[in-house]
C-alpha positions in Angstrom: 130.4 68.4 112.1 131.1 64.6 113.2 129.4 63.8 109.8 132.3 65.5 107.8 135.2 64.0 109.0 137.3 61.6 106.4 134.6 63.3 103.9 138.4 64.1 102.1 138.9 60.1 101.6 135.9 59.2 101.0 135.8 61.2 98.0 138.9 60.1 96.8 137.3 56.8 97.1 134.4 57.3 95.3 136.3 58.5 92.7 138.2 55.3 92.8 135.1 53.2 92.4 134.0 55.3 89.5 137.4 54.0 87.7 136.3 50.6 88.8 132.4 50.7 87.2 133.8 52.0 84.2 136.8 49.5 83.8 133.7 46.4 84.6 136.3 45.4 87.7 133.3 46.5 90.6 130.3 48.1 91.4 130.4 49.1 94.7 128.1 52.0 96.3 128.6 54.5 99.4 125.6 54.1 101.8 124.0 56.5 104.0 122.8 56.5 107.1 118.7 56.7 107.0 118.0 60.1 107.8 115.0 62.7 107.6 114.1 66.5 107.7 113.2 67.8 110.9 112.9 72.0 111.4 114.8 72.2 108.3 117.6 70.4 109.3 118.7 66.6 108.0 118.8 64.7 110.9 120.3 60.6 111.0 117.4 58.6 112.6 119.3 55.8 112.8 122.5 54.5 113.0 123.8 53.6 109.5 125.5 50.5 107.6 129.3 50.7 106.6 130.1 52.9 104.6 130.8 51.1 100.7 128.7 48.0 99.9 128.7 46.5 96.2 130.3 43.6 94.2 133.6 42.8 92.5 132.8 40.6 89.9 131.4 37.7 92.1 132.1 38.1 95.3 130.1 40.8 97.6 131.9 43.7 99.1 131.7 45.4 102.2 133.9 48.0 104.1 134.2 51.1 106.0 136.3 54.2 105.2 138.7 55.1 108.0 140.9 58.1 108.1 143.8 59.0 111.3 145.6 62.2 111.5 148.7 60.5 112.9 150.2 56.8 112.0 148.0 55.3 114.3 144.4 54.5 114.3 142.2 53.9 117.4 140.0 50.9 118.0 137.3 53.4 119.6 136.9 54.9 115.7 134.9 52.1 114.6 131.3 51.7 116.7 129.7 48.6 117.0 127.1 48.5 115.2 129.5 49.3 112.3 131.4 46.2 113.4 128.1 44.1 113.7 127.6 44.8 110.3 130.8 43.5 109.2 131.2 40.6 111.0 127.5 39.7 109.7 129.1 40.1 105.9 132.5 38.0 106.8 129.6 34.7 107.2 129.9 34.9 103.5 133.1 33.0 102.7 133.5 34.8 99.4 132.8 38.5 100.8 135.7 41.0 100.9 135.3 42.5 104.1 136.8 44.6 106.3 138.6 48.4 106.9 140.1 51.1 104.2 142.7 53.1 106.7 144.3 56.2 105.7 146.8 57.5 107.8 147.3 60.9 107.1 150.8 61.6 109.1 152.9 58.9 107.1 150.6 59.7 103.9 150.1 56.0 103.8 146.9 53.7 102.8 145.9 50.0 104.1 143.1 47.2 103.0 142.7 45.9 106.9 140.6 42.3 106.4 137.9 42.2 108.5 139.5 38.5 109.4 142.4 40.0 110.9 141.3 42.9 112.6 137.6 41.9 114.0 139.0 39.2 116.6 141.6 41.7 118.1 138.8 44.6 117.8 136.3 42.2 119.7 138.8 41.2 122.4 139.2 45.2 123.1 135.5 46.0 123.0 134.7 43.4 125.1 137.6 43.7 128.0 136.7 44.9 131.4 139.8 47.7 131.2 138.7 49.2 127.6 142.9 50.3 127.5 143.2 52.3 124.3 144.1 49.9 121.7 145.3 50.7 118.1 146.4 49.6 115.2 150.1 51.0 114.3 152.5 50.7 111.7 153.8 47.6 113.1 150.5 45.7 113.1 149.4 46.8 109.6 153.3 46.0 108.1 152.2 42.5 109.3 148.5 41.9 108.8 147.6 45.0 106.6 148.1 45.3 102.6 149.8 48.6 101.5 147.6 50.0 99.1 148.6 52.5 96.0 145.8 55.5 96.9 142.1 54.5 97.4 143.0 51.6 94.3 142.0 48.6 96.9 140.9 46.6 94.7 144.0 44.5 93.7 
């Protein structure tokens, strides 16, 4: 059931981005993972792109959809070939790039910029320990934006 998790938020941002295509603000698209049937089952054959792609007006957009149950949100939550992915979109000084969090305990959402968070996610990944790491409220008071819902557009 690893596929259904933040399926909650993800609607909620789809939704959103509905709102946005009909107001002409975006376009933006939730992506799948390439997949196929085998023995009747839908099975991923590979490992997938982030999770929204798209424009807003000019400038391209990509991000993931990230959901905690707590006010916390682990680093180990995002793989890396999710990261590679953004990090490849950030070369585009225009993009808007990065991480929609919901934290379910405080009922709070966050736009996390791929700018602020992929150095301090690459510096985890990379260590020798691999010490849990995680962004809190702290961090995203700082170098988060509060959002209103899934409206991360503004």
């Amino acid at each position: 059931m690893r596929g259904n998790r933040g399926k909650a938020w993800e609607a909620r941002l789809d939704y959103q981005h509905s709102l946005y295509r009909a107001e002409r603000r975006a376009v933006v698209f939730k992506t799948h993972p390439p997949a196929a049937m085998r023995g009747g089952r839908l099975v991923y054959t590979t490992k997938g792109p982030p999770d929204y792609v798209g424009r807003a007006g000019a400038r391209p957009v990509c991000f993931d959809a990230k959901e905690a149950a707590g006010d916390r949100w682990s680093f180990s939550k995002l793989a890396r070939h999710q990261a590679v992915a953004l990090e490849a979109f950030s070369l585009d000084p225009d993009a808007l790039v990065g991480i929609c969090l919901r934290l379910k305990g405080p009922g709070l959402t966050w736009w996390v910029d791929w700018s602020a968070l992929g150095p301090v996610w690459w510096t985890w990944k990379e260590s020798k320990t691999r010490e849990v790491a995680s962004l809190d409220l702290v961090w995203l008071g700082i170098r988060g934006r509060p959002l209103r819902g899934a409206d991360w557009l503004p």
